[in-house]
C-alpha positions in Angstrom: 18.1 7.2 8.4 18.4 7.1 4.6 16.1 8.5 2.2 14.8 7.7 -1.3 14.4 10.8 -3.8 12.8 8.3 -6.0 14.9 8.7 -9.3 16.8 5.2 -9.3 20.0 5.4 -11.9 19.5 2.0 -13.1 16.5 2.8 -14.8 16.4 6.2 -15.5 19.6 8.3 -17.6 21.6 10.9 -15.7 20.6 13.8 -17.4 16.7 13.4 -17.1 17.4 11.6 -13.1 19.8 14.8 -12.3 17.4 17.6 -13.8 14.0 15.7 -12.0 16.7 15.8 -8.9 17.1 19.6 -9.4 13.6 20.6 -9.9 12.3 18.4 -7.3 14.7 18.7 -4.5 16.6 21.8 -5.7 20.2 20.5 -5.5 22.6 18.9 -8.2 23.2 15.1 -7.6 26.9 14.4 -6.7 26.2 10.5 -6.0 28.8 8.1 -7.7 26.6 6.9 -10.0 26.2 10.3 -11.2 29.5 11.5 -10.9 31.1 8.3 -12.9 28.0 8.3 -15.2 26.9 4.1 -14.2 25.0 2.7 -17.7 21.4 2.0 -17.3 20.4 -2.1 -15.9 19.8 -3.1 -19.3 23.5 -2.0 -20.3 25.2 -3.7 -17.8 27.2 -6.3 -19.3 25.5 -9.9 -17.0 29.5 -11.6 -16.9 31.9 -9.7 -15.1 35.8 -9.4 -15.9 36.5 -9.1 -12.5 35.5 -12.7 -11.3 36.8 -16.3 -11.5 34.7 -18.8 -12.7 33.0 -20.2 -9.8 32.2 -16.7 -8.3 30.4 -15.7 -11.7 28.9 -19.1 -11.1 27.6 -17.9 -8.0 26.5 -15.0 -8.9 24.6 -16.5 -11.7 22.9 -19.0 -9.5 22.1 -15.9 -6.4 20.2 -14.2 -9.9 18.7 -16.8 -10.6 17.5 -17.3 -7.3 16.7 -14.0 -6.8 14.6 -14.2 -10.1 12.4 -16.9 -8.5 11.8 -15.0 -5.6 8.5 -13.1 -5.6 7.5 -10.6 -3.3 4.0 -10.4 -2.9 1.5 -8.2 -0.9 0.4 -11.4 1.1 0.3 -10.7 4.8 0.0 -14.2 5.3 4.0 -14.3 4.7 5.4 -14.8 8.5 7.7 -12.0 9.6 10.3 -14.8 10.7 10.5 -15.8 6.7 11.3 -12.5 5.8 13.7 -11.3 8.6 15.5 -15.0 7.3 15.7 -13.4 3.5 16.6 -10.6 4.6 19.3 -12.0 6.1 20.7 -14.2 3.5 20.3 -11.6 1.0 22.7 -9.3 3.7 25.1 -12.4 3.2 25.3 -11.9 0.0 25.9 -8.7 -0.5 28.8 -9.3 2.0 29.8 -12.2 -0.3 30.1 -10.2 -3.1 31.9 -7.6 -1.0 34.7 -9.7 -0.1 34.9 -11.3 -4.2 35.4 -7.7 -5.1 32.3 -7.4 -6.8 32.2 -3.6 -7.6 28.9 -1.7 -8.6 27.2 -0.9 -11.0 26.7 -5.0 -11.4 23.3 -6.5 -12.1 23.5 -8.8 -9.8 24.8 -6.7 -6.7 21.8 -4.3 -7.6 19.4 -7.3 -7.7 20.2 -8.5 -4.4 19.8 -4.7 -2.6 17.1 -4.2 -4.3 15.1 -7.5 -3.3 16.6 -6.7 0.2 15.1 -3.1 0.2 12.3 -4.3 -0.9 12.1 -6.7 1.7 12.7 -4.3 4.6 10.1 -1.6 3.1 7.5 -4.6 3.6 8.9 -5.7 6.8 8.7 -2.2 8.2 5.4 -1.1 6.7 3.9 -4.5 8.9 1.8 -4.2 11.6 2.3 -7.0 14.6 -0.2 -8.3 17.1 1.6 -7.9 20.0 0.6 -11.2 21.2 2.4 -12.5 18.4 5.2 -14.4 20.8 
């Protein structure tokens, strides 16, 4: 079971997430991003150090991808399509993974994030049971 306090810290500073955390929730945040003090999305630097050439290729391409993506309130979409996504997106977060790929990275947040986003549609669905 995992739960969502709601103050994401790509998007929101330490200080103001931690002290909404506090008053909230009544506890201080020890989470890594916290603890190391991650930058923001927007300060996160797109290349990555870390990588040879043809994984920052990849990377660039799975953005990009990722980027054309849209996820959509259409219940139309059918639940096969997404449990596919959602699976390719789990490969490449695994990908990643194994390239070293270390958060905070844009691209590594983009991917779980799509994916979550993904799974809070796939579980907030509701199925005919005739649907076989």
């Amino acid at each position: 079971v995992y739960d969502n306090y709601g103050f994401p810290f790509d998007f929101m500073e330490r200080t103001k997430r931690r002290a909404q955390l506090k008053e909230k929730y009544c506890f201080d945040c020890d989470c890594i991003a916290c603890t190391e003090n991650w930058p923001l999305y927007d300060e996160l630097e797109l290349t990555r150090p870390d990588l040879d050439d043809e994984s920052q290729q990849n990377l660039s391409e799975m953005i990009d991808n990722l980027t054309n993506l849209r996820i959509v309130p259409d219940q139309s979409v059918h639940i096969t399509k997404l449990k596919d996504t959602i699976a390719e997106l789990n490969a490449m977060i695994i990908l990643l993974d194994e390239k070293g790929v270390k958060m905070p990275c844009p691209g590594l947040i983009k991917v779980i994030t799509t994916r979550n986003q993904l799974l809070l549609r796939l579980a907030n669905r509701s199925q005919s049971l005739n649907y076989m």
